[in-house]
Each structure stands twice: as structure tokens, then as C-alpha cells.
DOGU-848052 format. One record per residue (C-alpha): residue number from 1; z, x, y. Coordinates in Angstrom, 3 decimals, always signed. Last residue first. Layout:
<pts>
[pt NUM; [Z; X; Y]]
...
</pts>
This chain:
<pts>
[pt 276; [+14.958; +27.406; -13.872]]
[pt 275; [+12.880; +24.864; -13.051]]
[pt 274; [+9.424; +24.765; -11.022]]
[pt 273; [+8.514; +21.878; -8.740]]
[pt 272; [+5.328; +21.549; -6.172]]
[pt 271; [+4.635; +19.509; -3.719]]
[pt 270; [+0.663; +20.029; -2.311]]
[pt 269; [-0.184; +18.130; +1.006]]
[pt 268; [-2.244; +15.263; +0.896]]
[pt 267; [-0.419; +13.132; +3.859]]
[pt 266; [+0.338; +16.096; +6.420]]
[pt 265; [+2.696; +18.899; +6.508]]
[pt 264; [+3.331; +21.263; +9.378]]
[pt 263; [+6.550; +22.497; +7.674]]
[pt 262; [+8.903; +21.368; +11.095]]
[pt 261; [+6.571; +18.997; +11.994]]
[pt 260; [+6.548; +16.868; +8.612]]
[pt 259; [+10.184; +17.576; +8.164]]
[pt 258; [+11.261; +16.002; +11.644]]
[pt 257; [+14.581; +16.368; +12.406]]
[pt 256; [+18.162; +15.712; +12.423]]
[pt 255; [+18.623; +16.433; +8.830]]
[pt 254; [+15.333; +17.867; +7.816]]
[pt 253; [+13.492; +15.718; +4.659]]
[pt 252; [+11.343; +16.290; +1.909]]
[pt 251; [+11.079; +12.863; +0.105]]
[pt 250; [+11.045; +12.382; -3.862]]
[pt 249; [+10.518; +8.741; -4.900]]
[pt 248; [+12.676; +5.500; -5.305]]
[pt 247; [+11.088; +3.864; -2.484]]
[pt 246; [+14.909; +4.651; -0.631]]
[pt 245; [+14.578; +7.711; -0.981]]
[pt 244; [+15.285; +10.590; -3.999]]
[pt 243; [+15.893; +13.347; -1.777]]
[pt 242; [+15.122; +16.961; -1.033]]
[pt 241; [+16.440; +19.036; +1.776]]
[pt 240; [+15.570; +21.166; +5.183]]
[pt 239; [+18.749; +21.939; +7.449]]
[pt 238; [+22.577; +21.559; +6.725]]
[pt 237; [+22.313; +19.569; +3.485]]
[pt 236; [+25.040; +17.377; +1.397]]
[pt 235; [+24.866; +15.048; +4.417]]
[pt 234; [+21.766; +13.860; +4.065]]
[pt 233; [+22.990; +12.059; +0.542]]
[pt 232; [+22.548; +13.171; -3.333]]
[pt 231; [+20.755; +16.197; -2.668]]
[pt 230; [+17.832; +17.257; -5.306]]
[pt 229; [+17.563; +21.189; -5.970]]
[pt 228; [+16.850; +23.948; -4.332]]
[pt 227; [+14.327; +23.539; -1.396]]
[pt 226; [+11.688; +26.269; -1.007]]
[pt 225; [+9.017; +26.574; +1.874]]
[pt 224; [+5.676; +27.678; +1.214]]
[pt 223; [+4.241; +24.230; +2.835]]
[pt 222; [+6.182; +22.297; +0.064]]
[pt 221; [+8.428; +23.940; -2.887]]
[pt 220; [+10.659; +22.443; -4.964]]
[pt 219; [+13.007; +24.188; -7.424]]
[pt 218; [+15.228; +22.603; -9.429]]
[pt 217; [+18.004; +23.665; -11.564]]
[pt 216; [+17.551; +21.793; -14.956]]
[pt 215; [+15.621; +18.619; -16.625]]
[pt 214; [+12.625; +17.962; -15.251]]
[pt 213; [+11.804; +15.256; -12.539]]
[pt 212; [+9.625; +12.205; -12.998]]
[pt 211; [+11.987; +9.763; -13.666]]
[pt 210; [+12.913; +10.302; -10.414]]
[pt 209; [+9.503; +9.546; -8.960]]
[pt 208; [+7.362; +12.054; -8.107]]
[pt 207; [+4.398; +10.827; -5.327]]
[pt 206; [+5.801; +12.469; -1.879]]
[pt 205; [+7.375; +10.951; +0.787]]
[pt 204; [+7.580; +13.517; +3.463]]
[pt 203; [+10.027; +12.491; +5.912]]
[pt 202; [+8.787; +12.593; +9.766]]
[pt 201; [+11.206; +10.160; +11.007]]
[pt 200; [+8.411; +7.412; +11.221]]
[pt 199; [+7.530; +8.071; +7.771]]
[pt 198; [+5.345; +10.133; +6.606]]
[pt 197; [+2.874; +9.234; +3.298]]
[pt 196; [+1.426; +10.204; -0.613]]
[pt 195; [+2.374; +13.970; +0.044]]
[pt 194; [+1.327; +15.582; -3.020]]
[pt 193; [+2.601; +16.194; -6.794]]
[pt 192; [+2.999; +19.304; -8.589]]
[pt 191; [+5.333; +20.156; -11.733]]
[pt 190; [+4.394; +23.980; -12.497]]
[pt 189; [+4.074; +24.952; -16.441]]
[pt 188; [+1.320; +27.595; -15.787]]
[pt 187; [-1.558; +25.524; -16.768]]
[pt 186; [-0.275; +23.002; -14.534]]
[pt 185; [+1.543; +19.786; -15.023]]
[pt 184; [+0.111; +16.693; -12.438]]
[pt 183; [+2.359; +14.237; -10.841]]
[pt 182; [+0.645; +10.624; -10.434]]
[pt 181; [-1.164; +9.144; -8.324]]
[pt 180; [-1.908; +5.132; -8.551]]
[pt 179; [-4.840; +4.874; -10.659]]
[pt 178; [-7.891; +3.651; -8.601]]
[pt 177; [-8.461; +0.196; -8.764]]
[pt 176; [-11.633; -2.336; -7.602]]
[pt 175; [-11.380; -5.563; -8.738]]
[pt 174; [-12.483; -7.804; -11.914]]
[pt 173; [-12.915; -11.318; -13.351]]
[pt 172; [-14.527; -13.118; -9.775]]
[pt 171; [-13.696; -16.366; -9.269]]
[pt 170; [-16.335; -17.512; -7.038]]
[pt 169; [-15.787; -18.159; -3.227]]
[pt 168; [-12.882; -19.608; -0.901]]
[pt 167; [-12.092; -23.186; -2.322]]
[pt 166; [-11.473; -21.529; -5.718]]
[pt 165; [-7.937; -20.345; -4.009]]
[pt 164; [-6.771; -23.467; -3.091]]
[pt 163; [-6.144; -24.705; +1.013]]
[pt 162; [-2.434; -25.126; +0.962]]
[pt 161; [-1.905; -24.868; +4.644]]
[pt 160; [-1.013; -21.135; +4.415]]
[pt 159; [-4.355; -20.521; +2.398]]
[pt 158; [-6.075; -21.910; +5.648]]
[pt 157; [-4.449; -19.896; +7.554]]
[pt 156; [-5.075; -16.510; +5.610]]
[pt 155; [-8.433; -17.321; +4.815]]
[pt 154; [-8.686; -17.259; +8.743]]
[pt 153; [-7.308; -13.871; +9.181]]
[pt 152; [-9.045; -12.436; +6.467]]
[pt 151; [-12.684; -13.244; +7.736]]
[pt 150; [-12.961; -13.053; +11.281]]
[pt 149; [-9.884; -11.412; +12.798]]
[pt 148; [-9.440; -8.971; +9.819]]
[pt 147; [-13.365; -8.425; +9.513]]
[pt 146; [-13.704; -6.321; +12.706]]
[pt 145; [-16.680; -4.548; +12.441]]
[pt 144; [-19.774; -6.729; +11.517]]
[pt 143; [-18.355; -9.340; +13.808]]
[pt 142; [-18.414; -13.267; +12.876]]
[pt 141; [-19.439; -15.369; +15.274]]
[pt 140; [-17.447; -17.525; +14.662]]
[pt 139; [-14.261; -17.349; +12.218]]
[pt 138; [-14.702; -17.844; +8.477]]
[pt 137; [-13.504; -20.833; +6.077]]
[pt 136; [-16.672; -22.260; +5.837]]
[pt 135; [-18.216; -19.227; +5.147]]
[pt 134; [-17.328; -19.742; +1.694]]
[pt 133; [-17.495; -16.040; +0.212]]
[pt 132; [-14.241; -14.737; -0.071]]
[pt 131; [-14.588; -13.741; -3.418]]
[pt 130; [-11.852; -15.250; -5.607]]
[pt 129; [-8.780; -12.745; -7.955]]
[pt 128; [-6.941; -14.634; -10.204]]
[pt 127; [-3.928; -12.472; -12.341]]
[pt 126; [-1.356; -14.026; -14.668]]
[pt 125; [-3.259; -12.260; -17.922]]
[pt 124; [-4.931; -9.021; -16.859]]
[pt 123; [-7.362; -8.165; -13.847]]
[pt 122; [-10.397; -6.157; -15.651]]
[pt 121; [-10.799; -3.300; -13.701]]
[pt 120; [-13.592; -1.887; -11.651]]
[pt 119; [-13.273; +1.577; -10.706]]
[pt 118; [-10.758; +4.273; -11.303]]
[pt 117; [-8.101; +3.655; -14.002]]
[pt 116; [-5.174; +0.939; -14.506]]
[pt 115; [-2.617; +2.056; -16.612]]
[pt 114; [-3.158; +0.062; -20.057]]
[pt 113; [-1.212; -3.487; -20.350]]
[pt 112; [+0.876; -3.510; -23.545]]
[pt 111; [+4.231; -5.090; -21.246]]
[pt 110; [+1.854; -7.629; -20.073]]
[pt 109; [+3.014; -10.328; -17.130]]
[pt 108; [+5.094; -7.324; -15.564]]
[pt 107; [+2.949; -4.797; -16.123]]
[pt 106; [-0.225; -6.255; -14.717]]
[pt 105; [+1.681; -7.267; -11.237]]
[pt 104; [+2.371; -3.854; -11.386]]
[pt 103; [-0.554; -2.700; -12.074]]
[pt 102; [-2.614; -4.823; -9.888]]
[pt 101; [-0.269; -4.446; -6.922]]
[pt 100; [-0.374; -0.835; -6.911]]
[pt 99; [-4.203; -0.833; -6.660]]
[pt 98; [-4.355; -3.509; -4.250]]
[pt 97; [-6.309; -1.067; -1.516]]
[pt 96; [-8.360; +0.231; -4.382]]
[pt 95; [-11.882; -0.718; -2.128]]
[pt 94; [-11.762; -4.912; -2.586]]
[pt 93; [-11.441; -5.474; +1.051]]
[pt 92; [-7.934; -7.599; +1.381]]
[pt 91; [-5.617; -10.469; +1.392]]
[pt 90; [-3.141; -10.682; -1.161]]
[pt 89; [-1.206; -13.931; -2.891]]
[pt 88; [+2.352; -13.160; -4.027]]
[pt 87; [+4.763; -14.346; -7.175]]
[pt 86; [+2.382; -14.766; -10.315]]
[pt 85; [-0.545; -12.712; -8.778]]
[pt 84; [-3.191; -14.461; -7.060]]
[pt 83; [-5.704; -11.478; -5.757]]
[pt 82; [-8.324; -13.405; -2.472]]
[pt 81; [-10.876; -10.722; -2.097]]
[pt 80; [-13.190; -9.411; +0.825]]
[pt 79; [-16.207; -7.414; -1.226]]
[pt 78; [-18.387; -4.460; -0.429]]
[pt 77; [-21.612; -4.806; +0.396]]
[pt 76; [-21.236; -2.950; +3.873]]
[pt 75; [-19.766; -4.631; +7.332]]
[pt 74; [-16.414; -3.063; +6.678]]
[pt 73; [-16.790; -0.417; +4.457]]
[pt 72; [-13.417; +1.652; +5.929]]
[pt 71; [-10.958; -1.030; +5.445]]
[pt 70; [-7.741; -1.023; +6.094]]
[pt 69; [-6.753; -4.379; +6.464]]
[pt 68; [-4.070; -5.695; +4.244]]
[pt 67; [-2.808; -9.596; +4.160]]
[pt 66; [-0.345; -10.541; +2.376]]
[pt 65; [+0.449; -14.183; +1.641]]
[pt 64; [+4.358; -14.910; +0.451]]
[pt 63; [+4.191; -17.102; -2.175]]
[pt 62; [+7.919; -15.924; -3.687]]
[pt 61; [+9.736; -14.924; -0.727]]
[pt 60; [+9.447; -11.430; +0.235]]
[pt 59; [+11.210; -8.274; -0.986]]
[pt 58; [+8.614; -7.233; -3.423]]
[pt 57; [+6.314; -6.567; -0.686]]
[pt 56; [+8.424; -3.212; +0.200]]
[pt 55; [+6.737; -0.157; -0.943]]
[pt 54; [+3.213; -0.997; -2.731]]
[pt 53; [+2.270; -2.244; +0.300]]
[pt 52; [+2.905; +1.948; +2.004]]
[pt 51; [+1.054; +2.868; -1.325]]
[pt 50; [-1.962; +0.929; -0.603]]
[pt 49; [-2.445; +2.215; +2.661]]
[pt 48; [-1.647; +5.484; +2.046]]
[pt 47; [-4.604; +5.239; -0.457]]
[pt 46; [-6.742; +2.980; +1.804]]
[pt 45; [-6.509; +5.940; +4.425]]
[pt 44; [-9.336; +4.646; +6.897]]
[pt 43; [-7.317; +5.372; +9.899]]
[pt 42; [-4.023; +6.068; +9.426]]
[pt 41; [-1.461; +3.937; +8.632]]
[pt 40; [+0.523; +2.757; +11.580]]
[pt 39; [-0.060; -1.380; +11.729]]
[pt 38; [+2.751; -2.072; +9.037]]
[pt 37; [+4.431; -5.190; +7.531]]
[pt 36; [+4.014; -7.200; +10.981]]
[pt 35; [+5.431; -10.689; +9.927]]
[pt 34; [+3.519; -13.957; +10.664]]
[pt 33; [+5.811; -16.745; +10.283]]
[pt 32; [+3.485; -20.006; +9.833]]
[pt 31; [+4.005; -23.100; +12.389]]
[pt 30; [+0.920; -22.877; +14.640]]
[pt 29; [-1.397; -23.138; +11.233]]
[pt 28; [-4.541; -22.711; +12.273]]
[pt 27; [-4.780; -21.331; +15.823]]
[pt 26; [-1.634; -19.660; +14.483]]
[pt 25; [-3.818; -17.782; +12.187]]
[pt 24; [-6.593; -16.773; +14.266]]
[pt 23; [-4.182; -15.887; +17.554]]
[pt 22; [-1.959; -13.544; +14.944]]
[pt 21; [-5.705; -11.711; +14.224]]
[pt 20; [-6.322; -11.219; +17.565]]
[pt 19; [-3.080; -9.657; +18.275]]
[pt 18; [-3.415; -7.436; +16.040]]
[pt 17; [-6.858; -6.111; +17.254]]
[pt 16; [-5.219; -6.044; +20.692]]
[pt 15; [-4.744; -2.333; +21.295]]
[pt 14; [-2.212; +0.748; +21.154]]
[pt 13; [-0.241; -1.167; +18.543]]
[pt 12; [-2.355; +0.419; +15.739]]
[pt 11; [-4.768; -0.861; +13.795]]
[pt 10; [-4.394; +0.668; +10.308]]
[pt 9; [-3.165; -2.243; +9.177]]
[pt 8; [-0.880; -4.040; +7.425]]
[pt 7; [-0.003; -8.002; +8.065]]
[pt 6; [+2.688; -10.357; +6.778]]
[pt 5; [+1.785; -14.366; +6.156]]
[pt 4; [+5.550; -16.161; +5.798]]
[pt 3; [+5.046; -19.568; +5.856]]
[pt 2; [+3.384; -20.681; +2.199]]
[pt 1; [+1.955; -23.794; +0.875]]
</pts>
């Protein structure tokens, strides 16, 4: 059905949890591409987590399985999902992780769909979502901590080989969502928005879009450090910048350096944005 299965998790390289999950999947279907999507999101963050998805699994062949791991009530009540969107099937706890997905996915088969809020949501028209509940289709034994290799890893293979979604568990009519973050305007007029994730080069990636930004000379300001306006390239900036990346948001960047060091910034941080 599908040969490209990618992976995100907040794993790691540093040990073989990815690897176990790889040995699952080929063990069922040796001749699926598995593609490592992203293993460095921090532990437990399901929102940078879901953003980071968000970020490039549009670029993927159509039926592309995703699987996503970060899941901080592993071994609770909560659910392991199959989502079946009209391009992409998704692997994951049902705890917001597919957030993103949902409303875009929502959006694109429903120009009237509402923003998705927090809690459970009614999956629009073009969306299946299936409770992974055949244990037929699990790995043995299975561990109370490390659902990836026992439970998502093997849906995945068997999904791969064509194995249909109602196979897994129920059909279940809604998931878990929080909405997506969005700038906030203050009582005083001040744009502000937060760090949503750093990349490997330390750029802070922050949750305004360009669509977002007011009209006028702009003012940014993250970790009590001020950035005038929006450059256009890295090279428009000597030290410290703003710049509309390559997600299509607002990133606070240093030109040969770390931003996220250099302002001591972490994911959560306050951006804000006044105009002249």
C-alpha cells in the first residue's frame, strides 16, 4: 500500500529505541523505506512535537504513513489512533499530537470548517480516525512504556502491506486537538507570540506567520533584546536578525551563530512586536 513509513520522536539517537522500532517494521515488511523525520524533540513536548510534523509532511508521496511518538501517557487510558486524511495516514497517541494535521487536513476538504479548539473534536468530511485496539496486530509482550516498538510500529507494517484501517479497532468519530497557537494582541496594542521550536542552528522559530505581521516599521523584541524590522536574506544583517523561514514563520536568528544561546531562549519564550 505504501513504502515510505517516516518516524518522529522524542527518542533521541543516544539509544536504541529507534532502532527497535525500524527492526518491527522491517520484520514485517523488509521492503518499506523507513525515513527518520525527527528523533530530537524534547521530551514529552507534544506541542513542539506536533508543530515540528506540521513542518514538512506535506512533501511526501501521497500515502505516505507517519508515525509520531511523543507520548507522555503511555501506559494510561489514553488512546493509540490510526487518522486517514485524503493524502497521508498518521500514527500516534491521541494527546493533540495531530493537531496541525486535523486542521489542515480539515481546511482543505472544508473551506467553512471552524478552527479546531481544545479537546475532543469532531474530525470533518475526508477524515477516518480507528482505535488501535486489535491486539492482533501488536508486538509481544507488549511494554507499558515503550508503545512505539509494540503498538505503532507494528500497525505501521501491517498498514504498509495494505492491511485496512477498520482492521485495527473501532472507528472512532473524534480526536484529541488543541488549537494550533496563535499570536495574541495585548491590552496595550503589543503583537506577542512564543517560541514554538529551535532548530539545530539555534534559530528561534516562533508562532507569527507573515500574514501575521502589522503594517509599518517593526519592532521585535525576544529575551529583552530588540530587532528592527524583518530582513529579507542573512546577509542583510551583521549580528542578531529576524526572518520569515523557510516554515513560512518568524525566526530570530544570529548570522554565524546560535540565537537560542546567544539570548538564552528556550521553546515557550515570549516574542513580542510593536510598530512604529
Amino acid at each position: 500500500m505504501s513504502n515510505v513509513i517516516t518516524l518522529t520522536t522524542d527518542f533521541g539517537t543516544d539509544d536504541a529505541y529507534v532502532a527497535a522500532m525500524k527492526g518491527v517494521i522491517l520484520t514485517i515488511n523488509p521492503g518499506v523505506t523507513i525515513v527518520d523525520f525527527c528523533h530530537n524533540i524534547q521530551p514529552q513536548n507534544v506541542d513542539q512535537a506536533a508543530f515540528v510534523l506540521s513542518t514538512a509532511y506535506h512533501y511526501f508521496p501521497e500515502g505516505t504513513i507517519h508515525v509520531v511518538v511523543v507520548d507522555p501517557g503511555v501506559g494510561s487510558e489514553r488512546r493509540g489512533v490510526l487518522l486517514v486524511t485524503p493524502s497521508a495516514f498518521f500514527i500516534a497517541p491521541d494527546n493533540g499530537i495531530l493537531s496541525y494535521v486535523i486542521e489542515e487536513a480539515s481546511r482543505e476538504t472544508d473551506e467553512e470548517s471552524p478552527l479546531i479548539g481544545e479537546g475532543e473534536t469532531e474530525l470533518g468530511f475526508g477524515l477516518q480516525a480507528f482505535a488501535l485496539t486489535n491486539p492482533h496486530f501488536w508486538h509481544y509482550p507488549v511494554s507499558a512504556t515503550f508503545h512505539g516498538r509494540d503498538i505503532f510500529a507494528p500497525v505501521a507494517g501491517h498498514l504498509s502491506l495494505g492491511t485496512p484501517g477498520r482492521d485495527f479497532g473501532d472507528l472512532i468519530p473524534t480526536l484529541f486537538t488543541f488549537p494550533p497557537p496563535g499570536p495574541q494582541i495585548k491590552e496595550d496594542g503589543v503583537l506577542t507570540g512564543r517560541v514554538l521550536h529551535i532548530d539545530h542552528f539555534g534559530n528561534l522559530i516562533t508562532n507569527f506567520k507573515e500574514k501575521d505581521l502589522p503594517q509599518g516599521r517593526l519592532f521585535i523584541e525576544a529575551a529583552g533584546h530588540i530587532i528592527e524590522d524583518v530582513s529579507q536574506s542573512y546577509a542583510e544583517a551583521s549580528e542578531i536578525l529576524a526572518i520569515i523561514g523557510s516554515s513560512g514563520n518568524l525566526e530570530i536568528s544570529l548570522k554565524n551563530g546560535s540565537a537560542a544561546r546567544l539570548l538564552r531562549a528556550k521553546i515557550g519564550s515570549e516574542v513580542s512586536i510593536t510598530t512604529l
